[in-house]
N, C-alpha and C positions, 0 to 999 in steps of 0.2 A: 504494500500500500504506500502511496507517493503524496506527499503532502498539496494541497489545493495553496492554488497561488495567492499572494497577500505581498502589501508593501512594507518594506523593512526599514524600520527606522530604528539608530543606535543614538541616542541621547546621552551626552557629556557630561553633566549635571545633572542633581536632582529637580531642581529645578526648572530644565527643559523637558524631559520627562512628567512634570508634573503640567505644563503649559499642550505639550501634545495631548493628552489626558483632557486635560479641560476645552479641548479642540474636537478630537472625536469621540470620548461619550463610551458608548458601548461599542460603537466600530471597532475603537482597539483592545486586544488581550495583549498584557506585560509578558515576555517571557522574562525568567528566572530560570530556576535548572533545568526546565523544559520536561524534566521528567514524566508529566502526568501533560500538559499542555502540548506534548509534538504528537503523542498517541491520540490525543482525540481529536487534534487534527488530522491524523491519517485516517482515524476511520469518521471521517467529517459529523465528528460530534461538536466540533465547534469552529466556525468559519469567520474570523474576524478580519476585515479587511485591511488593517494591521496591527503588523505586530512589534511590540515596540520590547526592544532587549536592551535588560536594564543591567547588564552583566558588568558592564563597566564603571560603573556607580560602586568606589569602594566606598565612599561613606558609610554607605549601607550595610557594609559587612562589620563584624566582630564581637566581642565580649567585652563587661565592663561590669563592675559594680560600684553602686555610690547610694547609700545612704539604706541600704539591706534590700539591696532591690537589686537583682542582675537585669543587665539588658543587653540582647543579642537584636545585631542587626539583621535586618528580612534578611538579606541577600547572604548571609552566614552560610557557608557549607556544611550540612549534614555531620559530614567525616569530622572537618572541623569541632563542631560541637562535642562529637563525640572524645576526639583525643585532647578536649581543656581540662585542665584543671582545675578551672573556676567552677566550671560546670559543674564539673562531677563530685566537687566540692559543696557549692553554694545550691543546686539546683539536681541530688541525687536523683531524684525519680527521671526528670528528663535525661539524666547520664544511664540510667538501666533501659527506657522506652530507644533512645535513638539506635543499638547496633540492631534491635529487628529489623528497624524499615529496611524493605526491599533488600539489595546485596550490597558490597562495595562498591560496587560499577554504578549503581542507581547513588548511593548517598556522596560519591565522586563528587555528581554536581547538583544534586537534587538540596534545596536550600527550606531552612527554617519556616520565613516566610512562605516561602513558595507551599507548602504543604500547607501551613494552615491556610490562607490564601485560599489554596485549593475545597479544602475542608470535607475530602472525603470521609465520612462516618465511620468505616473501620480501619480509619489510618491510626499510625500510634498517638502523631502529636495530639492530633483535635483532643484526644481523651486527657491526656498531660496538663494541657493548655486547661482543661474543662477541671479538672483537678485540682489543679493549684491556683485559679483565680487570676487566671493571667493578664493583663492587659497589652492591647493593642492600640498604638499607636498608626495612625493614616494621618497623612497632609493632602492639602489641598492648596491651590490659589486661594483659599478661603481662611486658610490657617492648618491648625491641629487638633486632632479628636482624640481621645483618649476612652478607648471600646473595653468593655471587661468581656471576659470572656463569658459570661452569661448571656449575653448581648451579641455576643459576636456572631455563633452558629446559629442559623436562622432556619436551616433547612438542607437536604440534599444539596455540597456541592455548590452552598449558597449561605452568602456570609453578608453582614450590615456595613461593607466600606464599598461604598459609591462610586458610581465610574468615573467620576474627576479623583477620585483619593487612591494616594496609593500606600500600601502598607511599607513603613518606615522602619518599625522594630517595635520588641517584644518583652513583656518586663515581668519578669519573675521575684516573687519574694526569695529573701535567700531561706533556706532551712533551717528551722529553731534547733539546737540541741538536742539528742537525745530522738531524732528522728529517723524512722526507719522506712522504706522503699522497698517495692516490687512490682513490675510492668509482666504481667503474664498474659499471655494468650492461647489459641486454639488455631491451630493453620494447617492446612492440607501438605503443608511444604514451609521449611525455613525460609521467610522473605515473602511468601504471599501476604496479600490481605486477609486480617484474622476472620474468623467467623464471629467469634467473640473473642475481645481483650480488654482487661483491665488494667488500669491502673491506681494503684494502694500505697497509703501515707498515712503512717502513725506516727504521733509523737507521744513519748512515754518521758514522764515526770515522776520521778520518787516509783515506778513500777505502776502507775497509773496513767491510762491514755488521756491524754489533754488537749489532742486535734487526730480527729479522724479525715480521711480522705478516699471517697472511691467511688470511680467514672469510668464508663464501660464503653467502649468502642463497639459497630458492628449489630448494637438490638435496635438501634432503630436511625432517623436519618439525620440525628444528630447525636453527640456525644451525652450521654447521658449519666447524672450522677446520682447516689444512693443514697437520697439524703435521709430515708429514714433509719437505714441501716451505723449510717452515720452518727446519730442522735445518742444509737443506740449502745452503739460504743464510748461513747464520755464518758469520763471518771468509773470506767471499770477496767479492771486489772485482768490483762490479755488469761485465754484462755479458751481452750477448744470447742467449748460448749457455747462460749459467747460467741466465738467466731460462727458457728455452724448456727445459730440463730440469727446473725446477722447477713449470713448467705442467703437461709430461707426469706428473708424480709425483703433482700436486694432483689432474688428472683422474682418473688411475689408481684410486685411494684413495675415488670416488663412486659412488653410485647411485642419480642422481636420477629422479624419479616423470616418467610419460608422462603427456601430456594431451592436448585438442586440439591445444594450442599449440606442443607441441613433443614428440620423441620422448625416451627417455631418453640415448642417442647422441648426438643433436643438440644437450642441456643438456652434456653432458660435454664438444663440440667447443667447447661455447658458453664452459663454465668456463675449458678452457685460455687461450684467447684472452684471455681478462678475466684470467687471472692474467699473462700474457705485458705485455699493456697497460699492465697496473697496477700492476707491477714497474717497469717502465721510468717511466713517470706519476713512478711515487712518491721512484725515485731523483734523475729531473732535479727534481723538487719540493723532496728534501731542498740537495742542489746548491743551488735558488733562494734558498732560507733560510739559508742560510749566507752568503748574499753582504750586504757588508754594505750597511746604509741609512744613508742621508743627508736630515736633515729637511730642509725647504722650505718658504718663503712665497712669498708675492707677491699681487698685485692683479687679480682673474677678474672680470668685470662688474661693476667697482667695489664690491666687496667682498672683505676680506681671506681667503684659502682657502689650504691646508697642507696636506702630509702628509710622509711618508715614502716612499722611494724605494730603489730600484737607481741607481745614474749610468748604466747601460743604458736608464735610461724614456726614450721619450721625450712629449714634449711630445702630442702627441698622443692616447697612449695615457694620462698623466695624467689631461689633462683629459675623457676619455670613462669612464675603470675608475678612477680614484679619485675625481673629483666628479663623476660621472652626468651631462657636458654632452656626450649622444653625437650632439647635431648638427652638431658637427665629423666630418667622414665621413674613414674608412680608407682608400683605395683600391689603389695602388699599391704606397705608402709605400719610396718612394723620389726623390719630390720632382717625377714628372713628371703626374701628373694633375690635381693641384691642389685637389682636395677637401677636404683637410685643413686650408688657409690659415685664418690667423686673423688678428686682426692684435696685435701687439705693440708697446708704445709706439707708437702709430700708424702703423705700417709693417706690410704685410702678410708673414708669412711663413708657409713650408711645416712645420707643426706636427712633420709626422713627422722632417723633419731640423733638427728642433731638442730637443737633453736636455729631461729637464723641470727639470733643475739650470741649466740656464743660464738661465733661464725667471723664477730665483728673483728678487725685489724689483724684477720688472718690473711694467708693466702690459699684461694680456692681455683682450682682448676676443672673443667666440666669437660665433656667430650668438642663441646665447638671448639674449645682451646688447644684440642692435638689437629684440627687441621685448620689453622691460620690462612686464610683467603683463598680457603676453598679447598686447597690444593695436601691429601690426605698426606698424613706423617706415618712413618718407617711402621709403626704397628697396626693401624687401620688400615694401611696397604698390603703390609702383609696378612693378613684378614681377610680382605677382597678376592686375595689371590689365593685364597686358600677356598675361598665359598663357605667362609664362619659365620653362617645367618642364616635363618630361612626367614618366619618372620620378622625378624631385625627389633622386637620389642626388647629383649634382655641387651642386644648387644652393646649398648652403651657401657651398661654397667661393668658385663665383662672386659670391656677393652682398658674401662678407667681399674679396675683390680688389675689388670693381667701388664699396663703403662707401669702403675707403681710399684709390682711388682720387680718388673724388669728390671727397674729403674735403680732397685737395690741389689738386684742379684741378676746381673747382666749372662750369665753364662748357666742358668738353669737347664736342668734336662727335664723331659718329659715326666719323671713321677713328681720335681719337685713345683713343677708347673699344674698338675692335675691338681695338687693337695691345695693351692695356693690360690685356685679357681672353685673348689670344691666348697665355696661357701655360696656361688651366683649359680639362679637356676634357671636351664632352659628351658623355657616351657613347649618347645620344639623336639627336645631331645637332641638337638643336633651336636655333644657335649664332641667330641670325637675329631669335627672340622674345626671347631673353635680352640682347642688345643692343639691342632696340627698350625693354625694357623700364629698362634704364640708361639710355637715352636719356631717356627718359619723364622718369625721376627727378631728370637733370640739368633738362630745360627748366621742371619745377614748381620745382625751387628756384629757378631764375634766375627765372620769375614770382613765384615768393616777396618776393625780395629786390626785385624793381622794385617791387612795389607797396607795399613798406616805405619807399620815398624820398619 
């Protein structure tokens, strides 16, 4: 399908942008990421005779907070949003809701504004936005509005900023203390539109909820919130029974639309569930946040890496979910499979039973750390060339045991090699190539070294 012709106008300023606007009315649609706006122009669900791309308007893009209030600009990229720190800081629930929408390649270019803008009903933000009481900001030749988001969705796809206005940016409160988050849904596929999805905001004071939040994407043609469910929840102290009567109450209160995909009974069984979920989600979340962190250095493939923590982390789980080296593998995580070894000032240990606080001004090495820019080191190639894997899930572990191993006893023979290995398990069986292949790697380094004399 091939888009239907339209005049293309790229405006400099917001300003000239806002002047074409108040020139054609509804003749023009803004493009922004395009994401949802070039598809219904291809299957001519909307034919405006131009299209005015605002993509060049950085004004419009960014993050900022001033006065407990975040504000992200319309034109904000998705992806962006998702990798702030402010964000995921000040405005949790919208940092859990943005990695669903659609995939990478969609939140690429697909923008803040743009989506609600759009204001499809079972997108993530509209529920977000409907949530947390967000306001919307639109200008005009006429000045500035300031829309809350009660006000905003009007309808399918159909929102209160006027065809001279265009949406500016988006203002979020920041997150009181003690507030806990979960954005769950129900999708035929990662990245569809949900059939149902919620989004869930507790805030717990002293172990007692003191702000509730919960708005459902998907049951009807606009984002919808639970407000009785909501009521229902103050000043009681979280709990599975209160949560399961607060599901009943939420479901009770809808009437979502049938389709193929689901009947309207079946989105209603679907809603409770997701409020049940995402009560409990959002209270052990607030829980997590309140515990306190403990910052941390130390030496990670010879380069200096940090963050902040729980004293619950451990070492394993740092170095996979706070610096992305997830070829240190999970398995057990309780110290008998062996997967997880690293090694630590030269000594291999079991990742998972070590804090990542005790971890702090050591030095740690991980499996990315034996091949340096890609290009595999003397033991991982010897390995390769042996065929020491099948599924490849233990092999990390083996390679970082069988590196430090070598590494003190460079001239091993095969039983002292087996005994030495005999604590990492393959869950393949394949124990047999994976020793032929340390072998390999000791007998090249001892040809190494001869032919150095």
């Amino acid at each position: 399908m091939k888009l239907p012709e339209f005049e293309y106008q790229e405006p400099a300023t917001v300003a000239e942008a806002i002047g074409l606007l108040a020139q054609l009315q509804d003749e023009a649609s803004l493009l922004a990421g395009g994401q949802s706006l070039i598809p219904l122009l291809a299957m001519r669900l909307a034919r405006p005779a131009v299209l005015i791309d605002i993509n060049g308007l950085d004004d419009l893009s960014g993050v900022s907070v001033t006065d407990g209030r975040v504000t992200i600009g319309a034109l904000t990229r998705e992806y962006m949003a998702e990798e702030s720190e402010t964000v995921a800081e000040a405005v949790p629930l919208l940092a859990a809701a943005l990695p669903l929408i659609g995939h990478e390649a969609i939140r690429s270019r697909g923008t803040l504004g743009g989506s609600l803008a759009h204001a499809d009903p079972a997108a993530e933000l509209p529920a977000v936005a409907r949530a947390l009481d967000a306001e919307f900001v639109v200008r005009s030749e006429s000045g500035e509005r300031v829309i809350p988001a009660a006000e905003w969705f009007e309808g399918y796809l159909t929102t209160s900023r006027r065809p001279e206005e265009i949406l500016v940016e988006v203002r979020f409160a920041v997150a009181e203390p003690g507030t806990g988050v979960a954005f769950q849904e129900v999708a035929r596929r990662h990245g569809d539109f949900a059939m149902v999805g919620l989004a869930a905001s507790l805030t717990l004071t002293d172990g007692t909820i003191t702000d509730a939040r919960l708005a459902f994407s998907g049951v009807a043609d606009v984002p919808v919130r639970a407000a009785e469910a909501e009521s229902l929840l103050l000043n009681q102290e979280p709990s599975a029974e209160l949560f399961a009567e607060a599901a009943r109450r939420a479901a009770e209160q809808l009437d979502p639309p049938a389709d193929l995909h689901g009947s309207s009974d079946y989105r209603k069984k679907v809603a409770a569930a997701l409020v049940r979920r995402g009560l409990q989600a959002a209270a052990d979340n607030a829980h997590e946040r309140l515990l306190p962190m403990i910052d941390i250095t130390m030496t990670v493939n010879g380069a200096p890496r940090g963050g902040s923590v729980e004293a619950r982390k451990t070492l394993a789980d740092f170095l996979r979910d706070d610096l992305d080296l997830t070829g240190t593998h999970v398995g057990c995580e309780h110290g008998v499979c062996g997967a997880c070894t690293v090694i630590v000032d030269g000594r291999p240990v079991r990742s998972c039973l070590m804090l990542a606080v005790q971890a702090a001004g050591h030095e740690v090495t991980t499996i990315e750390g034996l091949s340096p820019d890609g290009v595999l080191g003397p033991l991982p190639q010897a390995m390769r060339d042996s065929h020491s894997f099948q599924c490849g899930f233990c092999t990390p572990g083996f390679v970082m045991q069988a590196t430090a191993f070598l590494g003190a006893h460079p001239d091993a023979g095969e039983q002292a090699i087996r005994e030495a290995l005999s604590g990492n398990i393959c869950r393949c069986t394949g124990y047999q190539s994976i020793i032929d292949g340390v072998l390999l790697a000791a007998q090249r380094s001892s040809a190494d070294v001869g032919s150095d004399r």
